[in-house]
DRENMIDO-795797 format. One line per 2 residues: number of its first residue (from 1); their letters; for each residue x, y, z of C-alpha. Coordinates in steps of 0.05 Angstrom, whole numbers, plus 32768, in hexadecimal, padded with zeros to 4 digits. Example, Ala and Ser with C-alpha at 12.3 -4.5 7.8 and 13.67 -1.06 7.14 Angstrom:
<nodes>
1 = as = 80F6,7FA6,809C  8111,7FEB,808F $
</nodes>
This chain:
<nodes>
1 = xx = 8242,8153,7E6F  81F8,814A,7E62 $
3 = xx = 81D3,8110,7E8E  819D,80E6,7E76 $
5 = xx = 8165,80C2,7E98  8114,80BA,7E8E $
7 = xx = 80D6,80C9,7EB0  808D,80CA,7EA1 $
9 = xx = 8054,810A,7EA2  800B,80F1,7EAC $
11 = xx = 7FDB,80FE,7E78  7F9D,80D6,7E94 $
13 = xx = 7FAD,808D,7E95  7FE6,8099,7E63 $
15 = xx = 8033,80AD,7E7F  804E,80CF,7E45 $
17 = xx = 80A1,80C8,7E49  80C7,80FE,7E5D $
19 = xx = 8117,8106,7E54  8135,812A,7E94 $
21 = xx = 8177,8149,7E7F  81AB,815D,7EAE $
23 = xx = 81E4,818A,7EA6  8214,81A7,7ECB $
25 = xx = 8237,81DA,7EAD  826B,8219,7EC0 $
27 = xx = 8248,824F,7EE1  822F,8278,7F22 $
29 = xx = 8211,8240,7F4A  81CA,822E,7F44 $
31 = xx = 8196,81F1,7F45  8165,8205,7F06 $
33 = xx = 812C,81D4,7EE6  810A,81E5,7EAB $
35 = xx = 80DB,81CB,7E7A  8092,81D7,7E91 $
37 = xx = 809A,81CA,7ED8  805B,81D2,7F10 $
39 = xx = 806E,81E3,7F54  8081,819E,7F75 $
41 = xx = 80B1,8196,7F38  80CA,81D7,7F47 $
43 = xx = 80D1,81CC,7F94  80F9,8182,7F7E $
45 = xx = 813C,81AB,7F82  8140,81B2,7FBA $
47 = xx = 8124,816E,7FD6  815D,815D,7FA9 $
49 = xx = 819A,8185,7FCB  8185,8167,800A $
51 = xx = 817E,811F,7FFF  81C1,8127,7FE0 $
53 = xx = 81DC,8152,8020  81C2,8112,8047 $
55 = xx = 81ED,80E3,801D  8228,8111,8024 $
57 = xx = 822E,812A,7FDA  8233,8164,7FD4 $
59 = xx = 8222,818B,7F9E  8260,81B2,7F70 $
61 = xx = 8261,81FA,7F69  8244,81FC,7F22 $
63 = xx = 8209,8213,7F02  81DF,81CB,7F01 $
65 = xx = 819C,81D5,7EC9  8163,8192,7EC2 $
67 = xx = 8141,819B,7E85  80FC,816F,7E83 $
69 = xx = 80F2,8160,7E35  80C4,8172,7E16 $
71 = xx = 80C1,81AE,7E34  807D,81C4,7E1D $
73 = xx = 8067,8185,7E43  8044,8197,7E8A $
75 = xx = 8065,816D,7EC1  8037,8167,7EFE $
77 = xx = 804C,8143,7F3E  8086,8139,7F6C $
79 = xx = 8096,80F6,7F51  80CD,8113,7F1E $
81 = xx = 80F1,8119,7F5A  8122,80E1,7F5B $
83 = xx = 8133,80DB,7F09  8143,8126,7F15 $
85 = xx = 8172,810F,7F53  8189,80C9,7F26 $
87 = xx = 819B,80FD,7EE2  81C2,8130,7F19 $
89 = xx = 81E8,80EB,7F2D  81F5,80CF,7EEB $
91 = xx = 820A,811D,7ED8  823F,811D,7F16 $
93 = xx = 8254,80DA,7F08  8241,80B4,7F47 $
95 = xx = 8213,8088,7F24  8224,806C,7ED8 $
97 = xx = 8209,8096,7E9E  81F3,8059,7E7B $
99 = xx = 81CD,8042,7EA9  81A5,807E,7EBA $
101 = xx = 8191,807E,7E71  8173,803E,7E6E $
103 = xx = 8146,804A,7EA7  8108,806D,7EB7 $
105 = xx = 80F7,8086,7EFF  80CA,80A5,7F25 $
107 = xx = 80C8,80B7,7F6F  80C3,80E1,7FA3 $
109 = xx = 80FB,80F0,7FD3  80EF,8106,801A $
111 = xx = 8139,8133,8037  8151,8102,8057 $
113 = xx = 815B,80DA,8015  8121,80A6,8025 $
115 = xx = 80F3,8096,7FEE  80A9,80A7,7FEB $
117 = xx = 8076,807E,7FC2  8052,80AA,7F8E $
119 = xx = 8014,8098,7F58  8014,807D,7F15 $
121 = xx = 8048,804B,7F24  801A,8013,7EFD $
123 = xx = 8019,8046,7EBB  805F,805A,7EC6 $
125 = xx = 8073,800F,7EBC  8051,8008,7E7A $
127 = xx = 8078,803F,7E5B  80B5,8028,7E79 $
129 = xx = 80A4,7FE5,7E53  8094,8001,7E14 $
131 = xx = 80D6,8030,7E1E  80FA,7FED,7E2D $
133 = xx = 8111,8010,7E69  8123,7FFC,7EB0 $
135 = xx = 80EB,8011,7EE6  810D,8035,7F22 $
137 = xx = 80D2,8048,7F52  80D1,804F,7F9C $
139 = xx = 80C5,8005,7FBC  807F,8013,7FDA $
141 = xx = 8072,801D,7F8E  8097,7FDF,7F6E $
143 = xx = 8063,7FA8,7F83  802D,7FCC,7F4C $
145 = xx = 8054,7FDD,7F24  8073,7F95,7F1C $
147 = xx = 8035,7F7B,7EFF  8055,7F99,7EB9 $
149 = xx = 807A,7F5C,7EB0  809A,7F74,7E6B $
151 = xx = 80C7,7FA2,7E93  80F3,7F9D,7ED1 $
153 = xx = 80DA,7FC9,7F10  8117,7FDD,7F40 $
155 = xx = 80F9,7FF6,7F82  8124,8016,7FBB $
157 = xx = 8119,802F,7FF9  814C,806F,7FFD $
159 = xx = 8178,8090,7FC2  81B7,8073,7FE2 $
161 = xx = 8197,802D,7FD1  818E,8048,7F8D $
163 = xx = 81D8,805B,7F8D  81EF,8017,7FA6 $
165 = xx = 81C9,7FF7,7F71  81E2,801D,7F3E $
167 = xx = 8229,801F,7F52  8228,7FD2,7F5A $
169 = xx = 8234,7FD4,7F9D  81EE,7FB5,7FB9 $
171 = xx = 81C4,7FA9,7F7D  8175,7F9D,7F8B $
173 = xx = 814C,7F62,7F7B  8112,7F73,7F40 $
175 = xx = 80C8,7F7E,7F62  8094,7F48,7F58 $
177 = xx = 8051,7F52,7F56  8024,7F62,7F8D $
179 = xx = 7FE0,7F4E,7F95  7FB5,7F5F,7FCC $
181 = xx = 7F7C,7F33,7FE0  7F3D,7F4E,8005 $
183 = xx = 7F18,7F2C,8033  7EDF,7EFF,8021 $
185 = xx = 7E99,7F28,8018  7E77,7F1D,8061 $
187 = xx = 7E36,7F36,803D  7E11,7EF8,801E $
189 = xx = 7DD4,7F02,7FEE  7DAC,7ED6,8028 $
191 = xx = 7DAF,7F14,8058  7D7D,7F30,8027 $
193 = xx = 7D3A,7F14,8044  7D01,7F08,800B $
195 = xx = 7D0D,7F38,7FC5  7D19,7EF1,7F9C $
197 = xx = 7D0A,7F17,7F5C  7D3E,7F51,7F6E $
199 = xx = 7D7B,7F1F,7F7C  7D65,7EFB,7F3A $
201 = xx = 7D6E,7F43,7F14  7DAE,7F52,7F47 $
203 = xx = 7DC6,7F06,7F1D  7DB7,7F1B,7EDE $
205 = xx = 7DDA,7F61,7EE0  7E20,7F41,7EFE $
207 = xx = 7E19,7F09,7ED0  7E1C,7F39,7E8C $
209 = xx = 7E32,7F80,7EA5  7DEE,7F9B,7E9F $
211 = xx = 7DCF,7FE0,7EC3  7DA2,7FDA,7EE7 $
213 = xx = 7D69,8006,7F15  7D4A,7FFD,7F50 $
215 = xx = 7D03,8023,7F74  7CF0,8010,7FAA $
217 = xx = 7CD3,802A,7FED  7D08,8043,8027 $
219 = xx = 7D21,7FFE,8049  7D15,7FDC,800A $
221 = xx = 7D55,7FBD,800B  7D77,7FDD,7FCD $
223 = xx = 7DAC,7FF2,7FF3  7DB9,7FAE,800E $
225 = xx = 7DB0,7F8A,7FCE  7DEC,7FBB,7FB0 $
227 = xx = 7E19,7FAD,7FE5  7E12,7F61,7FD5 $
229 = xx = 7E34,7F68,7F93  7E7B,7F6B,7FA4 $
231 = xx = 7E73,7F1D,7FBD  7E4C,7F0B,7F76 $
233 = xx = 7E7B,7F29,7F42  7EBF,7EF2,7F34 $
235 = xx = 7EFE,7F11,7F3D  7F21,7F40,7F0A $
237 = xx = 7F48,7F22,7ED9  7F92,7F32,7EC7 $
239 = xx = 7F7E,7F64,7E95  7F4B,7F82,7EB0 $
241 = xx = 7F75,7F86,7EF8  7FA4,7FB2,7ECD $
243 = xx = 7F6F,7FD8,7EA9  7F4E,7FEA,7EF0 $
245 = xx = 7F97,7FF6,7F17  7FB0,8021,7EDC $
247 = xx = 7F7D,8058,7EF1  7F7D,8043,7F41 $
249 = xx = 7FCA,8052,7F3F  7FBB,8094,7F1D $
251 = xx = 7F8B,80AE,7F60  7FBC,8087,7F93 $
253 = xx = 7F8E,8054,7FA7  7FC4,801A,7FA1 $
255 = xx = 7FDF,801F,7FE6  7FE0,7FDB,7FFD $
257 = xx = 801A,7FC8,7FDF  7FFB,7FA5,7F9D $
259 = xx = 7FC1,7FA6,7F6F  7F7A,7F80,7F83 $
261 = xx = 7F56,7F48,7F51  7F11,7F6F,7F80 $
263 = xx = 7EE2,7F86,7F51  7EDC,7FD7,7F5F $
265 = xx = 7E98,7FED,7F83  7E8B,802E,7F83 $
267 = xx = 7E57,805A,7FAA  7E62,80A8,7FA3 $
269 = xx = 7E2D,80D0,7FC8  7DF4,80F4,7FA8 $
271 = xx = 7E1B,813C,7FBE  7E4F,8123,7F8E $
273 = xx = 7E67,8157,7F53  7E6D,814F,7F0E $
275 = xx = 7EB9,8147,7F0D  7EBA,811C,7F4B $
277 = xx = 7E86,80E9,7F21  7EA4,80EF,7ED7 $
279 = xx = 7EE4,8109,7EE6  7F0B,814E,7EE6 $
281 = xx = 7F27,8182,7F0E  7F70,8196,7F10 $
283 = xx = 7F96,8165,7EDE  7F51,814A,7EC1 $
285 = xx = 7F56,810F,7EF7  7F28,80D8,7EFA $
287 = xx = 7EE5,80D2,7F16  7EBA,809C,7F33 $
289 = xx = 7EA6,807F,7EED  7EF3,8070,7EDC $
291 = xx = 7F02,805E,7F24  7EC3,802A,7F1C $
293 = xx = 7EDF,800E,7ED3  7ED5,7FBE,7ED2 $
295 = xx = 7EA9,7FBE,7F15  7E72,7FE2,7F31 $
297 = xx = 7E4C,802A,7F2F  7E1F,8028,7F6E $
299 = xx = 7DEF,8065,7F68  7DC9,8074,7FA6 $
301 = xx = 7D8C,80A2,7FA3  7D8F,80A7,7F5F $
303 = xx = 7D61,80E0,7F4F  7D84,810E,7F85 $
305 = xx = 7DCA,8119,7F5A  7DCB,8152,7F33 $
307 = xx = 7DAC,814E,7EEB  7DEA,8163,7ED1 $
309 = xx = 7E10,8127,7EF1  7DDD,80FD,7ED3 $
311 = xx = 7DD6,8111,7E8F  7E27,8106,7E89 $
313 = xx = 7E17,80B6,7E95  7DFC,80B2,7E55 $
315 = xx = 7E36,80AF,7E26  7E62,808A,7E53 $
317 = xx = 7E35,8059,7E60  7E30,804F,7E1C $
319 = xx = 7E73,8050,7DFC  7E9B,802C,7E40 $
321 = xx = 7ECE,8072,7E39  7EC5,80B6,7E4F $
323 = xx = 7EE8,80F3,7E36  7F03,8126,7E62 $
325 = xx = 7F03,816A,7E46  7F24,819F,7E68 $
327 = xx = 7F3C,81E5,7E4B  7F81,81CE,7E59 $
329 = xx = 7F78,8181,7E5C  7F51,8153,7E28 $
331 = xx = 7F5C,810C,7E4A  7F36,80CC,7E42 $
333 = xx = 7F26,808D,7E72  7F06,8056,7E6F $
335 = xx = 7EC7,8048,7E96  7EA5,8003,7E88 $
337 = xx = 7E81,8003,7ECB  7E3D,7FDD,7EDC $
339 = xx = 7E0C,8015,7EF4  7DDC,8004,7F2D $
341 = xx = 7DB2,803D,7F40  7D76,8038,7F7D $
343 = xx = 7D43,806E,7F7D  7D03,8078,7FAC $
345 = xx = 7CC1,807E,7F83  7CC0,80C7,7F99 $
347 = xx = 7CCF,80F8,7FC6  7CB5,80DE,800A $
349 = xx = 7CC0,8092,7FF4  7C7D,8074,7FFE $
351 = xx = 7C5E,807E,7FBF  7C3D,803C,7FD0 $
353 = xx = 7C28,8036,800B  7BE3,805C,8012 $
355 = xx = 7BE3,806A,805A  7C2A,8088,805A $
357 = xx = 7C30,80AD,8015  7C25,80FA,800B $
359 = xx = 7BE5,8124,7FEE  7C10,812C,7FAB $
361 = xx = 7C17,80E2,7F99  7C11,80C8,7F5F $
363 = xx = 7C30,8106,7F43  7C70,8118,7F70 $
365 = xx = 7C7B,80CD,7F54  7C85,80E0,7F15 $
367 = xx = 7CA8,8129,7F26  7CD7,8101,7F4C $
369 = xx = 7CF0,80CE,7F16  7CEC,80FA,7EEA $
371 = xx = 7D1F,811C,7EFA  7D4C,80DC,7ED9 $
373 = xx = 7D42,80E9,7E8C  7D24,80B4,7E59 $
375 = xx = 7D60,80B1,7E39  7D84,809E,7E72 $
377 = xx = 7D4C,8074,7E8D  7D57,804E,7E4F $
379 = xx = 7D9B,8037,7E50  7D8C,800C,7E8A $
381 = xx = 7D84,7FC5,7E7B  7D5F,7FA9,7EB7 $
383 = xx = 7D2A,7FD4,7EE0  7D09,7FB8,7F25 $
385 = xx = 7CDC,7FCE,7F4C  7CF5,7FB6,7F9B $
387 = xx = 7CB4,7FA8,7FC3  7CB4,7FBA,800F $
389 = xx = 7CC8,7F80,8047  7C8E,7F67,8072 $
391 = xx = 7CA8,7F67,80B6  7C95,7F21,80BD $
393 = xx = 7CC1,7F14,8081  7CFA,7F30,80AB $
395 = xx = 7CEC,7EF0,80DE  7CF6,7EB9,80AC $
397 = xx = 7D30,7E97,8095  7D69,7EA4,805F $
399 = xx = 7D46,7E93,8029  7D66,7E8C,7FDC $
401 = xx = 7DAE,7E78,7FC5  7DEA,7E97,7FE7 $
403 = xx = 7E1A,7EC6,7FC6  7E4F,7E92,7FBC $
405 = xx = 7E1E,7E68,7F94  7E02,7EAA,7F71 $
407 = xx = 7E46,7EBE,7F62  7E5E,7E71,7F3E $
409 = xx = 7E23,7E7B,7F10  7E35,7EBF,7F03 $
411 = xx = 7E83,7EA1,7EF7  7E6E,7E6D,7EC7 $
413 = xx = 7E46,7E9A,7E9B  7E73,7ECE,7E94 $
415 = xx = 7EA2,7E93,7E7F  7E78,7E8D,7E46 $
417 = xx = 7E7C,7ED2,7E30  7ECC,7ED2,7E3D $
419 = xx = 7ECA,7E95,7E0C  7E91,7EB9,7DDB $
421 = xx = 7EB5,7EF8,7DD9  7EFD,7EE3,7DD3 $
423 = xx = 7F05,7EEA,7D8B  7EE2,7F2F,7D93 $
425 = xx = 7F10,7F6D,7DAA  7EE8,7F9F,7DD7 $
427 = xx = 7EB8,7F6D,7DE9  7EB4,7F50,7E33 $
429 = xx = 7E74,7F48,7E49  7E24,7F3B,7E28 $
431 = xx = 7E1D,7F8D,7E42  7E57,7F98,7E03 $
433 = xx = 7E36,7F6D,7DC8  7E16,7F9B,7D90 $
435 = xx = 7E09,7F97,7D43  7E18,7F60,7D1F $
437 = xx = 7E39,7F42,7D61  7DFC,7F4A,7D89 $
439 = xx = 7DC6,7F25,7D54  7DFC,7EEA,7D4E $
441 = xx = 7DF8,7EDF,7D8F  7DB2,7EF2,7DA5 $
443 = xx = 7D85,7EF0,7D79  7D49,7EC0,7D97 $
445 = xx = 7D2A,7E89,7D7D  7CE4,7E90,7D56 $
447 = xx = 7CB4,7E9A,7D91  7CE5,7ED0,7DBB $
449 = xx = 7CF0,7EFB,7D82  7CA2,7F01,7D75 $
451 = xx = 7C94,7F0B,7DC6  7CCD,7F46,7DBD $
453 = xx = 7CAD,7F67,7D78  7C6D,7F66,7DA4 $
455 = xx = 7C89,7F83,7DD8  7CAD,7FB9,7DBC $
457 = xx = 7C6B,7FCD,7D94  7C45,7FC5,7DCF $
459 = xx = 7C71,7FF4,7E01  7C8F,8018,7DCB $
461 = xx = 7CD3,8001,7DDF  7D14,8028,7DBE $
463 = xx = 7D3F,8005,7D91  7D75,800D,7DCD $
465 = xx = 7D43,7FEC,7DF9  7D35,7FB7,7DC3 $
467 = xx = 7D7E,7FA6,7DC3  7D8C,7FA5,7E0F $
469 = xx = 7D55,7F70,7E10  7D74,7F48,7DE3 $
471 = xx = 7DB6,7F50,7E0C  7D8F,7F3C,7E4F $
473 = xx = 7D70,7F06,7E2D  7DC1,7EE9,7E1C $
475 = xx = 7DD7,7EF3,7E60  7D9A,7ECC,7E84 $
477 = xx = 7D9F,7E96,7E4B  7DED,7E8B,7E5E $
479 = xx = 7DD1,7E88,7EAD  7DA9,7E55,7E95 $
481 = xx = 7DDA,7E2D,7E69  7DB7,7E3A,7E23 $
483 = xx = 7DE0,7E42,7DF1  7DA1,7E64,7DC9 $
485 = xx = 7D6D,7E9A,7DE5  7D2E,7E7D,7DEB $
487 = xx = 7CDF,7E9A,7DF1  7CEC,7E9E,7E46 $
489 = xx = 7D36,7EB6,7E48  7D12,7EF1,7E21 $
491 = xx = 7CCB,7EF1,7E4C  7D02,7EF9,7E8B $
493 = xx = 7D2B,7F26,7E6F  7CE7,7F57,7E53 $
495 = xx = 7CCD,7F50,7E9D  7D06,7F7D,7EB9 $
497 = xx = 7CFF,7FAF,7E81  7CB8,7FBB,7E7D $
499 = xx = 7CA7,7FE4,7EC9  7C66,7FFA,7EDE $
501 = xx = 7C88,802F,7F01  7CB6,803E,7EC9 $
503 = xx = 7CA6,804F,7E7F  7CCA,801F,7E4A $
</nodes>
């Protein structure tokens, strides 16, 4: 008798199906599995025997073959682990055939029998939907993967519990959802003391997913403006919460029992490799850009990552995807992050400041930024220059609006775009508009769109520079309720483009 049940491999954010076929056939007695297997599928065997061992079953003297179809399919993981113990079940007849075949599992098992939670339980639960399958995953797992709603998630704690369930004897209640709520930012915008102009840009970049630059001085603040952005961006919504988990499941980082509606921040240091930022390594796995999809890229010391790392920003930034090319792995991910880089004007930080800046200045100025290409340069929609604090500043009070009262402005107008965009797939935020889409929505009334010609023959701006105007120019007219962009939404929006420390 042949057994049937399902798993899934991992091929980036996609879990391909796989068939695990058991049979147990006539023969010297052995525990084979074939079809592609890596080491921890190898080693499930004989985590296998021994859960069974602890549930008293023992194994007959046969010769017992799993088959993972298709075979030319690389499995990776230990998580085919308990469809692998669920087909040997269904093969001895301790657990119905027909219900092994209608459902698709993945797990770990410890020897003992106990179940361990693995990745990808999020992905997994697509496929199983899609497969109009039955979920079986270990119960740490079941709360993520529950947010599937199209298909029903079965989590237990042990593979006797999987047993009893099966056998009818103590069946176990579907997962719901779990959603884990973070505590409320304790960083408020009016910690920053003075830079007015910098927590207007900070605004304008949450409000329409733009990128934006910082240079300023050491102490600055850009640092502390970054960190302020977690309590200014509204929470994720359903589909973007599964967008962002489907690849968080994929590195493990759903441990809490749930998925978060948090907005992802974050900060990789400036030591960071190429594969940790864009993704790679064994499997093609990942990297901050994916891991920052639908939140935040925070980019410290800008200048000081490796050329290489930066130059690979360009297309994703671009296109909101990134393609993963490996000599045994072509896998792509999305990446729709908001970049915010900080830099120092140069190399000792005080380009500035007379009294404190080296013998080399104004030139190890421009050595130093240029070490991030025009090109790249380009793509960023707002540029700012971050002034030094007086340290009598430091002595006065919080001045400007708090993050909560940042962050409803910031809700309301990406309301409008949710209700601009809706009839337009792909398109989320101002940052996405382009073509025909973009001069529908953008395109300024009589006195803006002469200031921008001017401007753009003045400063020789790019025709991507031209349009990320116009896109910064829709984002600060829905901050400001206009439903059309007007001569000052563009004059605004221009002011943040055009640095004196910065070439167009």
């Amino acid at each position: 008798m042949v057994a049937h049940t399902y798993t899934v491999a991992f091929q980036g954010v996609e879990a391909r199906p796989v068939e695990v076929q058991c049979a147990v056939t006539p023969g010297l007695p052995a525990f084979s599995v074939v079809g592609l297997p890596d080491k921890a599928v190898s080693e499930a065997r004989d985590r296998v025997r021994s859960a069974l061992s602890a549930m008293a079953i023992a194994l007959p003297s046969k010769r017992i073959t799993i088959n993972l179809s298709p075979a030319d399919l690389p499995k990776e993981g230990s998580h085919f682990d308990l469809p692998i113990a669920l087909a040997l079940l269904a093969a001895l007849d301790i657990v119905p055939a027909d219900a092994a075949e209608t459902t698709l599992a993945l797990g770990e098992l410890s020897l003992d029998g106990s179940l361990v939670p693995v990745v990808g339980a999020l992905p997994s639960a697509m496929t199983a939907a899609e497969e109009e399958r039955t979920l079986l995953c270990p119960k740490a797992s079941s709360a993520e993967a529950a947010w599937v709603g199209a298909t029903q998630v079965i989590g237990a704690d042990t593979l006797a519990a999987v047993v009893r369930h099966y056998t009818g004897q103590a069946p176990l209640a579907p997962a719901i959802p779990g959603e884990v709520t973070q505590p409320d930012a304790q960083r408020d915008l009016r910690d920053v003391k003075g830079q007015e102009r910098a927590k207007r840009a900070l605004e304008i970049a949450a409000a329409g997913r733009h990128h934006l630059i910082m240079i300023g001085s050491p102490g600055s603040g850009k640092s502390m403006l970054a960190a302020r952005l977690p309590g200014l961006l509204p929470p994720l919504t359903a589909v973007e919460a599964l967008e962002t988990s489907m690849i968080q499941s994929l590195c493990g980082l759903l441990d809490e029992g749930g998925i978060s509606r948090t907005r992802p921040f974050r900060e990789p240091h400036h030591t960071a490799s190429m594969a940790a930022i864009v993704g790679g390594g064994k499997g093609a796995k990942p990297g901050e850009i994916s891991l920052a999809h639908n939140g935040v890229l925070f980019m410290d010391e800008f200048p000081e990552f490796p050329r290489t790392v930066l130059e690979t920003l360009r297309q994703p930034i671009e296109t909101g995807e990134v393609m993963v090319a490996r000599a045994n792995a072509h896998v792509k991910y999305p990446c729709r992050f908001m970049l915010v880089a900080a830099a120092n004007p140069c190399k000792c930080g005080h380009l500035a400041d007379a009294s404190r800046a080296c013998s080399r200045a104004p030139i190890c100025g421009e050595d130093y930024l240029g070490r991030i290409s025009g090109p790249l340069m380009d793509r960023f929609d707002l540029r700012l220059e971050v002034p030094p604090v007086g340290f009598a500043d430091l002595d006065l009070p919080p001045s400007g609006d708090s993050s909560a009262q940042v962050a409803a402005r910031i809700a309301t107008a990406r309301e409008i775009q949710a209700t601009r965009f809706a009839s337009h797939d792909g398109l989320r935020q101002n940052a996405d508009a382009e073509g025909g889409v973009l001069e529908e929505i953008a395109t300024p009334d009589a006195e803006g769109k002469q200031m921008l010609l001017n401007a753009a023959d003045r400063f020789g701006l790019s025709a991507r520079a031209y349009h990320r105007v116009l896109r910064v120019a829709r984002t600060i007219a829905d901050l400001d309720g206009s439903e059309h962009v007007r001569r000052t939404h563009v004059a605004e929006a221009l002011s943040f483009r055009i640095s004196a420390r910065v070439a167009a």
